[in-house]
N, C-alpha and C positions, 0 to 999 in steps of 0.2 A: 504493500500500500504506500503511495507516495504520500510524501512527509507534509505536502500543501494541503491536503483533503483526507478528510477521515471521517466515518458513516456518524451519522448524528446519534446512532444506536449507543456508543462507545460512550456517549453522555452521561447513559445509566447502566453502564459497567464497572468493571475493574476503577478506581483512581490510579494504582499502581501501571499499570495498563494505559490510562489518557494521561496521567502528567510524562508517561514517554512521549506523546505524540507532543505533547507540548512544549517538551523543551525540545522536540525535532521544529517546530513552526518559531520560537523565539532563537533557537540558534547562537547557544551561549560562548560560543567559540569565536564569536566578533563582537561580544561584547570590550566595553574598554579596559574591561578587569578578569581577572581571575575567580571565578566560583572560591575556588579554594582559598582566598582571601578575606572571604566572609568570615566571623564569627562563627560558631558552633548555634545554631539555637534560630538559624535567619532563616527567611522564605520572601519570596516575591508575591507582590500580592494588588488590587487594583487592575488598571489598566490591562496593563499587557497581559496578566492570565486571561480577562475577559477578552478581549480580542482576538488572544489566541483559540478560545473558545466558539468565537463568534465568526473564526476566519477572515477578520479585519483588519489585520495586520497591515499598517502602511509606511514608509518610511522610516525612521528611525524611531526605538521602542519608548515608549510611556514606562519608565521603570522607577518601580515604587520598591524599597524592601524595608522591612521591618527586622531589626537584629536585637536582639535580648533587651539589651541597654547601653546606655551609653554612646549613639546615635552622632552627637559632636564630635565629640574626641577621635571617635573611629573616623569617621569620614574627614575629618584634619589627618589621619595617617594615613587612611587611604589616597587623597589627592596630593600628600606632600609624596609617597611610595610611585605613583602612576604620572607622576608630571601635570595632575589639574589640578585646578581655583577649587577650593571652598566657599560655600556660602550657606551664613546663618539663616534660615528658613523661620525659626522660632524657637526660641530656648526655654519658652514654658514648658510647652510640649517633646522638648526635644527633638526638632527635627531641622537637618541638615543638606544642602545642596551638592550633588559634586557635580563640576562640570570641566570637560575633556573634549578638545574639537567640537563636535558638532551634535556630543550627549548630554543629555541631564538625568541624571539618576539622584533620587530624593530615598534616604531616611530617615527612618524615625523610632525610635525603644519604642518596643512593645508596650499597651497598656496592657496591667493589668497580670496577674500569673502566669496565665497562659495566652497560647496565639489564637485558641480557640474564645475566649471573653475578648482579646481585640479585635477579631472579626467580627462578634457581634455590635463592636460599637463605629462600626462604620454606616455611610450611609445607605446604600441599595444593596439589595442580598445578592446581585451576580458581582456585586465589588468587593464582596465579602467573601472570597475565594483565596486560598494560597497555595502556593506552588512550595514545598517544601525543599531546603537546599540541603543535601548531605547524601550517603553510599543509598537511602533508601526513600528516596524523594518520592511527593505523591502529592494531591492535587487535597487538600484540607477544605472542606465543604461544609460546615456545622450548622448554619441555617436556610439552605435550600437554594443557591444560586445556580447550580446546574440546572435544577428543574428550570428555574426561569431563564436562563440562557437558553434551555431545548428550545420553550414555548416562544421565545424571545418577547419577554415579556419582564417591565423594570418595575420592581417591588421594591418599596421602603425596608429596610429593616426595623424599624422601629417610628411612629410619630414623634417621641424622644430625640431620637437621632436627626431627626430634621429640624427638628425646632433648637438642641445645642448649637448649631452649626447652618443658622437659613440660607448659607450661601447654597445648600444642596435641594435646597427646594428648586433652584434656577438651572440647576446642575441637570437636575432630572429632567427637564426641557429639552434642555439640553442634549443630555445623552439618547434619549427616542429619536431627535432630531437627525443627529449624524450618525446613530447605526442601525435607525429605520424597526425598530422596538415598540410595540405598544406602551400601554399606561396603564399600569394598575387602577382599578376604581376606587379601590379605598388609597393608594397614593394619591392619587389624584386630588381628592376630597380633602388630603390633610394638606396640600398644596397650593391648594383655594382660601381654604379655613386659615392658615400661618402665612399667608403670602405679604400680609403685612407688618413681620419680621425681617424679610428681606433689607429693610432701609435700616438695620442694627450694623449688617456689615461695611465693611473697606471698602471704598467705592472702586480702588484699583482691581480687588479680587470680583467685584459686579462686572466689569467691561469685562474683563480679561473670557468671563464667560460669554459676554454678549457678544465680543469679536467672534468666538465661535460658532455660533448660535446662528450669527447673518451668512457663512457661510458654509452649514452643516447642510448637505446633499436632501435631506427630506425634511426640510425645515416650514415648506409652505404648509403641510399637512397639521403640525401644531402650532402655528403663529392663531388660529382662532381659540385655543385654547390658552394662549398668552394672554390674549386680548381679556377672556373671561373670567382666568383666577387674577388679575391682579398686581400680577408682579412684578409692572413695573409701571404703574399708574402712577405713584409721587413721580415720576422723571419725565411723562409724558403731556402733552398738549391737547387735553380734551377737544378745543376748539377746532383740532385738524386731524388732530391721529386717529385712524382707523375709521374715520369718515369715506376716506377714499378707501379704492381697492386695496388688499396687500399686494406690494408689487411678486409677482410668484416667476418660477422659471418658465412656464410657459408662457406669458408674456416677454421671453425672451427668442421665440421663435423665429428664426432668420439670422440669428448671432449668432457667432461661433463661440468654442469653450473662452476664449480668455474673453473678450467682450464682456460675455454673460457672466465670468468669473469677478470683473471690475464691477461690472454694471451693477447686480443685485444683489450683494450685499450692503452697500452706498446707499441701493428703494429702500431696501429691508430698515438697514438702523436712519434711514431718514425718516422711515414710517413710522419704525418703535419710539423714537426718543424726540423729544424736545430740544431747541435750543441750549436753554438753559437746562434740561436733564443731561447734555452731551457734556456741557461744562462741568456739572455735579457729578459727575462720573467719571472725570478725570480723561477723559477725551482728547489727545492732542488737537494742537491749535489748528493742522492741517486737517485733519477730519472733522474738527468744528465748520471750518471755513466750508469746504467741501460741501458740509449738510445742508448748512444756508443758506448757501447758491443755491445747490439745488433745491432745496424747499419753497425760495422764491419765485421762480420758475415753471414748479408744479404749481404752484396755487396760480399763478398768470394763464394758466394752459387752458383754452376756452373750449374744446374739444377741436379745433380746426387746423392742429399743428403752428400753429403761430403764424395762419396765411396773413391775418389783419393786422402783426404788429408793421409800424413807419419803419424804414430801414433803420435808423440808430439803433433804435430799439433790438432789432432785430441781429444785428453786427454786435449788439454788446452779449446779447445771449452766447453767439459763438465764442467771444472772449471770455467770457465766464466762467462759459463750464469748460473748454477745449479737450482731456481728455475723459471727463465726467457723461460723454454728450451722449454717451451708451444707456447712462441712467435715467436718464428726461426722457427717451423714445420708446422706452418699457410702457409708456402710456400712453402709446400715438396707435392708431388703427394698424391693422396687417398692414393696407396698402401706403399710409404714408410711414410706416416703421422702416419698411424696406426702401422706400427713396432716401429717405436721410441716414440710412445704414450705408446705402452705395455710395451717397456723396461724403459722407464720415470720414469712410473707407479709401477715399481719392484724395490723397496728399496735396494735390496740386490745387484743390476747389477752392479759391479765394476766399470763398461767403466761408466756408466749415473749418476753414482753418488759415483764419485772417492773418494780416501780413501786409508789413508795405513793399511797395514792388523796387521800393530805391531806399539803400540802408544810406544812416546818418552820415558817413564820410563821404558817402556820392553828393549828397546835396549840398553839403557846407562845399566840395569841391568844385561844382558849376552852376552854384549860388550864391553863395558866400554866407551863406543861413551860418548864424552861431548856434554855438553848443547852449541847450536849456530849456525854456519852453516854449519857444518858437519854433524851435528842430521838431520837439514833441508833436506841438498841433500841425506842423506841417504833414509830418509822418502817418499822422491819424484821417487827416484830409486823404492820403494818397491809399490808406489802406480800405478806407469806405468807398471810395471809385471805385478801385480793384476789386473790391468783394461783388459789385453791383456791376460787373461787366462794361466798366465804364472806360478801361484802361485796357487796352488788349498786349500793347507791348513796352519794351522800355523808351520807345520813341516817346509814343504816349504820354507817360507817366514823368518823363520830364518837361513836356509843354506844357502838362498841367501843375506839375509843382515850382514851374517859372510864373505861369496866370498867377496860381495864388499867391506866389510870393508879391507879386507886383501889386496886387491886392490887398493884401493884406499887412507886412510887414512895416507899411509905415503907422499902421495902428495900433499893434501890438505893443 
């Protein structure tokens, strides 16, 4: 049996038996360390078991391990032994970062006696698995995460567990999202019910989910369940959010993957979040800016593609948004989606991707135009011609920016 695929049967067999296949699918022989470096007492546990379980497995591992104790100290000799950085994660809890190239591996001491009371105090039961490390390693299950990894189906472990920790309430959106999992009905309920918990957490550890969230593969399927528990209504703009459609990947139809890749995560968190929810959530400045734009744009949008804005208008939209202009067209009809995809598409289209046709040293050189803000509105004159087919070549383009200079220059 190849080491990629194994019968979902295997689920509810042997652990001795599936934690082989599963350190054949995690492939601990490229990791950045040695197994045998570990403590006595550690297991992997999190992510990467589930994945491996779920045949998810994508670029580099999600690796979580839990060792006895002492979670710092070890992971300072582990990175000062392997040649990586350490980084404190949290010294309450004990947990620590290593990071090596292009890995992050996180631990953290065991809560609690045993590995089997720290598993239950995790959030969902398929995350609540371990892979046990040593001669007789096996896949540690205590309250039922296989079962719902078969069903593919995400169970709380506990309302407890969600409510210590509400950043897992978002979590759980989350994780249905990108590995296409149902929703438990009683998670679900306690996920509605606590959802205004949520605003107790870090606002960095909030985005850091939402980033993921706008671009998890089956995300359109529970953005209406977003919308109805709650969870993130203090950050959101009642007056526009979820008025309009969610922008979804089928209003991506005619875009190719990376288009659609920029485009609709940019709808998605311009649809979730507020203005001011993007700033409270710690947002950089450039994805604030980004939102804006385009929030203003979508609210301008009269359903006509923007036949009736005056050209300024019109020429300032393509300076605005310039490589955002994927995300404004998610809401334009089939038929004008794909005109303004084609001319997007065409480097050379004036109007979609403005430009003046004569850069600043050509003009100060057969002008005598100074450097400042005469150069500026000169430049701007020449690029509104051009956009509007009013300049066809460089002949053109400089009897027109002689006219205006003569025009205009002694008023400036």
């Amino acid at each position: 049996m190849s080491s990629n695929h194994f019968d979902e049967s295997i689920l509810k067999g042997d652990k001795t038996l599936l934690g082989h296949f599963v350190w054949k699918r995690l492939n601990p022989d490229q990791w950045p360390f040695k197994l045998s470096d570990l403590p006595p007492g550690s297991a992997l546990v999190g992510g990467a078991v589930r994945n491996a379980l779920l045949n998810s497995l994508e670029g580099k591992l999600d690796l979580d391990l839990v060792v006895p104790q002492k979670a710092i100290p070890f992971t300072k000799e582990l990175a000062k032994k392997i040649g990586g950085k350490y980084v404190l994660l949290d010294s309450a809890r004990d947990m620590a970062r290593l990071v090596i190239k292009d890995w992050c591996i996180d631990f953290t001491s065991r809560i609690g006696c045993t590995l089997e009371e720290d598993l239950s105090r995790r959030d969902y039961r398929m995350n609540a698995i371990a892979l046990t490390i040593g001669l007789k390693s096996k896949i540690l299950d205590p309250i039922g995460g296989l079962d719902d990894i078969y069903e593919r189906n995400l169970v709380a472990t506990s309302e407890r567990n969600l409510i210590e920790d509400p950043l897992r309430l978002l979590r759980g959106v989350r994780l249905v999202a990108e590995l296409h999992l149902s929703l438990d009905r009683k998670t679900k309920n306690w996920i509605k019910v606590h959802s205004i918990l949520l605003q107790r957490v870090a606002p960095e550890r909030i985005q850091a989910e939402i980033q993921r969230l706008i671009r998890a593969p089956w995300a359109d399927q529970f953005f209406p369940f977003l919308k109805d528990s709650g969870l993130l209504q203090a950050w959101q703009d009642s007056s526009f959010n979820f008025k309009r459609k969610v922008p979804s990947s089928k209003d991506g139809q005619g875009m190719n993957a990376e288009e659609l890749n920029s485009a609709l995560p940019l709808a998605r968190l311009t649809h979730l979040l507020s203005d001011e929810g993007l700033n409270q959530l710690r947002f950089s400045q450039k994805q604030l800016q980004r939102c804006k734009v385009l929030r203003e744009w979508q609210q301008r949008n009269d359903g006509s593609a923007f036949k009736n804005l005056p050209e300024v208008e019109r020429l300032q939209l393509h300076k605005d948004l310039k490589q955002d202009l994927p995300a404004l067209i998610l809401d334009f009809s089939k038929d004008e989606k794909q005109i303004w995809l084609d001319r997007w598409r065409d480097l050379n289209d004036p109007l979609f991707h403005p430009s003046s046709p004569l850069d600043g040293h050509c003009l100060q050189k057969n002008l005598g135009v100074s450097s400042g803000r005469d150069l500026g509105q000169l430049m701007s004159y020449l690029c509104h011609e051009r956009a509007f087919g009013r300049l066809k070549n460089r002949q053109d383009a400089l009897e027109a920016a002689s006219y205006w200079w003569k025009q205009n220059h002694t008023l400036l």
